[in-house]
C-alpha positions as a LaTeX table, in Angstrom:
\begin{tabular}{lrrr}
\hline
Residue & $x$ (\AA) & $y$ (\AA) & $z$ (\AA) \\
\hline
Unk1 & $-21.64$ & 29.76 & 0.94 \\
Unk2 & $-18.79$ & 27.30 & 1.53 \\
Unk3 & $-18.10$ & 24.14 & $-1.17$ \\
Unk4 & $-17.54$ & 20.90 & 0.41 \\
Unk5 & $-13.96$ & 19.52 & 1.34 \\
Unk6 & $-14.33$ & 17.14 & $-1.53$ \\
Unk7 & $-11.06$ & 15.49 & $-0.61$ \\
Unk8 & $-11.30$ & 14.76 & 2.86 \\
Unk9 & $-14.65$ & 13.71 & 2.54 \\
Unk10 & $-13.59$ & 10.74 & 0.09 \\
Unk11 & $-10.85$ & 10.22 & 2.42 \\
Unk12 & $-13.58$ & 10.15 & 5.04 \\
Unk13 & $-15.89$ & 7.67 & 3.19 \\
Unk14 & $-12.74$ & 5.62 & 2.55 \\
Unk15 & $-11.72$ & 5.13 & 5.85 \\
Unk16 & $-15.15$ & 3.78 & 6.88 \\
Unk17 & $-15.57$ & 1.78 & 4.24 \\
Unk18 & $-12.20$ & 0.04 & 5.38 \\
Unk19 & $-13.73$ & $-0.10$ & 8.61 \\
Unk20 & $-17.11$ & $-1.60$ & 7.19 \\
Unk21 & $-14.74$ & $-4.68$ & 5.11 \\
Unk22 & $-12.86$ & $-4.86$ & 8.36 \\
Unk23 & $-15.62$ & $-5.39$ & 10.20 \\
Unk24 & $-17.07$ & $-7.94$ & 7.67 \\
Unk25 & $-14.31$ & $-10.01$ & 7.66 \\
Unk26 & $-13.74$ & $-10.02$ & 11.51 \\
Unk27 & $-17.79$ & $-10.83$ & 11.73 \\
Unk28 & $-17.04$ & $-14.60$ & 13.15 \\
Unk29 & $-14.41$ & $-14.33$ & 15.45 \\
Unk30 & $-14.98$ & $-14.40$ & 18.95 \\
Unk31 & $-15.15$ & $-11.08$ & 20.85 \\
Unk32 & $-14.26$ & $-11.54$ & 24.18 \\
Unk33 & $-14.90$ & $-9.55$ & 27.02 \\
Unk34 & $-12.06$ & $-6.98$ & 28.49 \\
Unk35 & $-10.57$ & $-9.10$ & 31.23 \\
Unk36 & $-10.56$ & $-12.10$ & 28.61 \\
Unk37 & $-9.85$ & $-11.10$ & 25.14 \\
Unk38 & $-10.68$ & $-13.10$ & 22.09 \\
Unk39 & $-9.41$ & $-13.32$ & 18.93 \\
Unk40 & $-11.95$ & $-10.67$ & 17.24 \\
Unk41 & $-11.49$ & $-8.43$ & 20.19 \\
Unk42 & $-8.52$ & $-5.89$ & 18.68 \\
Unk43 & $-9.16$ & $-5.99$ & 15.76 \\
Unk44 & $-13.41$ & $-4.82$ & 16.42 \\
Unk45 & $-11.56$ & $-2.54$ & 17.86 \\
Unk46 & $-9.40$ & $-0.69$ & 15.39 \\
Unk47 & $-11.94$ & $-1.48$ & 12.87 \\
Unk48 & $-14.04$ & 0.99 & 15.06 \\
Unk49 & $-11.69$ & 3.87 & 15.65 \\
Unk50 & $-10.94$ & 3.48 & 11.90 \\
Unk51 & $-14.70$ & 4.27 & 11.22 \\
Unk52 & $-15.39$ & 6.97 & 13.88 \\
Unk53 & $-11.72$ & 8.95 & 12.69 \\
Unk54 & $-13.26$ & 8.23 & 9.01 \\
Unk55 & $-16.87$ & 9.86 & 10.17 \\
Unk56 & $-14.91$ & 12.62 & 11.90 \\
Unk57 & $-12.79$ & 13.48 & 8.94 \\
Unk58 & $-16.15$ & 13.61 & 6.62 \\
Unk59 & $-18.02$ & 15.63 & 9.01 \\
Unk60 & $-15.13$ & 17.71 & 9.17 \\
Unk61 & $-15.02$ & 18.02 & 5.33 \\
Unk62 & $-19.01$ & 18.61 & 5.45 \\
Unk63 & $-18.83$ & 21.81 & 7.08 \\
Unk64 & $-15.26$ & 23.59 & 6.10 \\
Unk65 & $-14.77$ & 25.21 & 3.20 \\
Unk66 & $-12.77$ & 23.24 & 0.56 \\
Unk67 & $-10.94$ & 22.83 & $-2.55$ \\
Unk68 & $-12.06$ & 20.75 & $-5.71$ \\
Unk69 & $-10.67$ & 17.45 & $-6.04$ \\
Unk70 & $-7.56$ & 17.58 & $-7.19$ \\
Unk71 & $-6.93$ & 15.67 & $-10.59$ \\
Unk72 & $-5.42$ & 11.62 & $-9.95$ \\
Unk73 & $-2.57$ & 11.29 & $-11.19$ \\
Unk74 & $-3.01$ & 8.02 & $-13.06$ \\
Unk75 & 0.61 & 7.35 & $-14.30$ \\
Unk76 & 2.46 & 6.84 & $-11.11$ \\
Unk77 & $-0.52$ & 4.88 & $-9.51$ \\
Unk78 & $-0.78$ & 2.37 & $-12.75$ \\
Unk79 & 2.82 & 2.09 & $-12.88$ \\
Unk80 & 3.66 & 1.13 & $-9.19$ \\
Unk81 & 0.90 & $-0.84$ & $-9.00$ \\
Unk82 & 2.19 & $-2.85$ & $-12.16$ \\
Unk83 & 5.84 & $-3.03$ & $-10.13$ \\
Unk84 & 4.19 & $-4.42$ & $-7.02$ \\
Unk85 & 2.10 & $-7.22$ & $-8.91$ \\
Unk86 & 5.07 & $-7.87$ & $-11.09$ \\
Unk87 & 6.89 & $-8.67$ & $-8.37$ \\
Unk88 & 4.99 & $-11.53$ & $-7.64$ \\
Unk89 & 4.59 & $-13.01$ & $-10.48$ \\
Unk90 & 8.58 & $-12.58$ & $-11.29$ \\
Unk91 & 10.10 & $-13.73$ & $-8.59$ \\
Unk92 & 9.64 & $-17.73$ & $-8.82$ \\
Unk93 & 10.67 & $-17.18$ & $-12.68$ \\
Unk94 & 13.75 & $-14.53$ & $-12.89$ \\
Unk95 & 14.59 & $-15.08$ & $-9.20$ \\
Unk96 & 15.38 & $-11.86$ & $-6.95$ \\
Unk97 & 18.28 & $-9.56$ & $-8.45$ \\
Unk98 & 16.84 & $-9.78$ & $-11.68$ \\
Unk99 & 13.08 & $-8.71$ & $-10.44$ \\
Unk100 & 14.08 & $-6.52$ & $-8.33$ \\
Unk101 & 15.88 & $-4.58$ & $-10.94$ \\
Unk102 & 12.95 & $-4.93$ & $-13.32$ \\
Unk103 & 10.07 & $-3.56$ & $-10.52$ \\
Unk104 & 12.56 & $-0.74$ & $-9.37$ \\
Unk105 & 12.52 & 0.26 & $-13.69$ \\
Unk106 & 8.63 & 0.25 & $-13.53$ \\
Unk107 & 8.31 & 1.83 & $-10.41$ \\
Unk108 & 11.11 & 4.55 & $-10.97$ \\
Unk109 & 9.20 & 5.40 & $-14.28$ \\
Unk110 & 6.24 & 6.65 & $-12.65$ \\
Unk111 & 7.72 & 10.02 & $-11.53$ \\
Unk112 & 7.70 & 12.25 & $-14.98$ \\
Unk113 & 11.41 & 13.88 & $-14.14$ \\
Unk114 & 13.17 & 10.67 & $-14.33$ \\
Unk115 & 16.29 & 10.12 & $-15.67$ \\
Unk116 & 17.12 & 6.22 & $-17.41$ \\
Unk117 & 21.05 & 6.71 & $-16.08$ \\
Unk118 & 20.15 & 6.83 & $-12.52$ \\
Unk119 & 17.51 & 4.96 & $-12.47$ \\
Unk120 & 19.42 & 1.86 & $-14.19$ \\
Unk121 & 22.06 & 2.57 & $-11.61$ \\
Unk122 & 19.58 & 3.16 & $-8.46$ \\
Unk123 & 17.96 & $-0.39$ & $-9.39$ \\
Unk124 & 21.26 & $-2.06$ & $-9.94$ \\
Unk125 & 22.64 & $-1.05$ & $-6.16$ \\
Unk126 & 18.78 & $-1.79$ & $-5.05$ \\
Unk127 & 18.88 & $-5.21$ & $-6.51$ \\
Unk128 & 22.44 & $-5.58$ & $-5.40$ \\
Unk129 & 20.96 & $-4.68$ & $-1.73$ \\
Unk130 & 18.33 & $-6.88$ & $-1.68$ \\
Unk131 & 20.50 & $-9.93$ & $-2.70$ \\
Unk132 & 22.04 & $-8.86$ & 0.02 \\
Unk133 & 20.11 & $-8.16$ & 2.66 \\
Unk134 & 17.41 & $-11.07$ & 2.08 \\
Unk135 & 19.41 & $-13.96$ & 0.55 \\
Unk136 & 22.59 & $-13.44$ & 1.85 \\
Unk137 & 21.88 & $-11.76$ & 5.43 \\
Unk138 & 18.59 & $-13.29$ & 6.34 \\
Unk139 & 18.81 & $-16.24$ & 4.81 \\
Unk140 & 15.72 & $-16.31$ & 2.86 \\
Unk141 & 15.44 & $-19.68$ & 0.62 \\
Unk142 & 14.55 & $-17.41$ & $-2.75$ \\
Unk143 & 16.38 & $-17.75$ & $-6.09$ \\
Unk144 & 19.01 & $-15.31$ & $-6.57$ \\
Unk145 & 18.89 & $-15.86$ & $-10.58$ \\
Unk146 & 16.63 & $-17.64$ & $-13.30$ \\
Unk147 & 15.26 & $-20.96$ & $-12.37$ \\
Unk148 & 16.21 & $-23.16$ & $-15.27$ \\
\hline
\end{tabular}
């Protein structure tokens, strides 16, 4: 007898559950017809294919044989997830070299074979980069350092 695919089946059930909040939220916009689109028209659409490649995958899962579900690695998720919502909270305050050497820390101590030396000097040239690239390049009206 063959086990279930457990992990493409709850990659399955994610996808159309996506597809189901997707299709939730797009609820009151205006379809349109094909010649004349409206504004709910695309994304019904991908909202769709998102749900039928979801069902697909979970049928899929249903019917070959499969491994169990492999264990979640809780660390790096927790950890990256801190880095992206620190971001966002530390950017108005610290300004953007000093966050983004902060978040690349948090996020850079998810992986267990870290090392602090490079990782001090990989968020150093990141922050360096995206001073760079955002303030100086583009333009972007953030704070560079601390508002006082």
């Amino acid at each position: 007898m063959t086990r279930v695919n457990t992990a493409d089946l709850a990659f399955g059930l994610f996808l159309m559950a996506v597809a189901a909040v997707a299709l939730y939220l797009i609820a009151d916009l205006p379809m349109g017809s094909t010649s004349r689109m409206g504004p709910g028209y695309v994304p019904r659409a991908l909202a769709v294919m998102i749900a039928l490649i979801g069902a697909f995958i979970a049928g899929r899962a249903l019917v070959a044989a499969g491994e169990a579900f492999p264990d979640i690695a809780w660390r790096p998720i927790l950890l990256v997830g801190a880095a992206v919502g620190l971001f966002g909270l530390l950017l108005p305050r610290l300004g953007l070299a000093a966050t983004a050497f902060i978040v690349v820390l948090i996020a850079g101590s998810a992986s267990k074979d870290m090392r602090w030396k490079e990782l001090v000097m990989i968020a150093v040239l990141l922050s360096a980069f995206a001073v760079l690239l955002f303030v100086k390049a583009l333009g972007l009206p953030m704070p560079i350092w601390p508002v006082s």
